[in-house]
C-alpha positions, 0 to 999 in steps of 0.5 A: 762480948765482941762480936768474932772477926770484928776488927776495924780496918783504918777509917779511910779504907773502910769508908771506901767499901760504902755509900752510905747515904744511898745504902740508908735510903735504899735501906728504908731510912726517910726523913720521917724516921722518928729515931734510929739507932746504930749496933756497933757504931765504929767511925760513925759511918752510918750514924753521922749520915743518918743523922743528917736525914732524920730529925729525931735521935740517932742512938749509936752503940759500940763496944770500942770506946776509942769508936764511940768517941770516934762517932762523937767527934765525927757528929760534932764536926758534921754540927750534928747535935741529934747524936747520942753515943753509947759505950755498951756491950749491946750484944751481951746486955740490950741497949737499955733502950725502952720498949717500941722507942725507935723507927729504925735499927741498923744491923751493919755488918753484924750478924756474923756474930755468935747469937744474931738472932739475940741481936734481931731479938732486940732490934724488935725489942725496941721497935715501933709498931712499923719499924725497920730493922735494916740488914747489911752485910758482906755477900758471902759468895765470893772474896771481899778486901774486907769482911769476917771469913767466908764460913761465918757471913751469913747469907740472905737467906741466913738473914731473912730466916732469923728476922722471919723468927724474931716477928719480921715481915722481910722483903727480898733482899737488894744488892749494895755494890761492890760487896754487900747485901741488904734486907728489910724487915717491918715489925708487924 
């Protein structure tokens, strides 16, 4: 199932909206991570730096094969062997990953989707006691050259409400500039 308004710009327009190892950081991402996993991989944006912080695994999933060989390609040319790709609908069927096996989940510029408390759902599925789900997303307040239409962004208030619901203990949400958000959230 994808996600509505999901499209992929070209990969060097979209890498120009992000930072993205000052946005993992930010995002509660440390070198003591034991694993992370990425929902909706795309260019292997998050999952190629991720996976130069941490040691453990770095599981990315994206419904796109042409995405996940995309993240393939980019890990191995970064000489990354700690990358696991995995073409999957996610969003319809989990990530087939075992219960509490994971530190860390990235929930970029997805929950505009139908059901994202289905997808936080199993963000705390496969977390470990203590684990972070990290939320980042488009702000919704004002246009963006990019980024699913305004009606269906969420807001952080959106956001911190569903993770609240699924069993996460939420800290205030931060600014991602020039046109995001972020939220953390614990498993409790």
């Amino acid at each position: 199932m994808k996600v509505r308004e999901s499209g992929m710009p070209d990969e060097s327009m979209w890498e120009q909206f992000f930072d993205p190892s000052r946005a993992l950081v930010l995002l509660g991402l440390t070198p003591e991570t034991s694993s992370a996993v990425d929902l909706g991989c795309g260019y292997g944006t998050f999952t190629v730096p991720a996976a130069g912080l941490i040691e453990g695994t770095v599981h990315a999933f994206d419904i796109e094969p042409e995405m996940v060989r995309e993240t393939a390609r980019r890990a191995g040319e970064a000489g990354l062997t700690n990358v696991e790709v995995h073409l999957r609908d996610f969003a319809a069927h989990g990530t087939g990953l075992p219960d509490a096996s994971v530190g860390y989940v990235m929930l970029f510029n997805i929950l505009h989707a139908d059901e994202p408390r289905r997808l936080l759902r199993e963000s705390f599925r496969i977390l470990s006691p203590g684990g972070i789900a990290a939320v980042m997303h488009w702000v919704s307040n004002r246009p963006t050259p990019r980024g699913p239409s305004l009606p269906i962004r969420p807001k952080p208030e959106d956001c911190r409400r569903w993770m609240r619901q699924e069993g996460f203990r939420t800290e205030d949400p931060i600014d991602l500039p020039p046109y995001h958000f972020g939220i953390v959230g614990r498993k409790t």
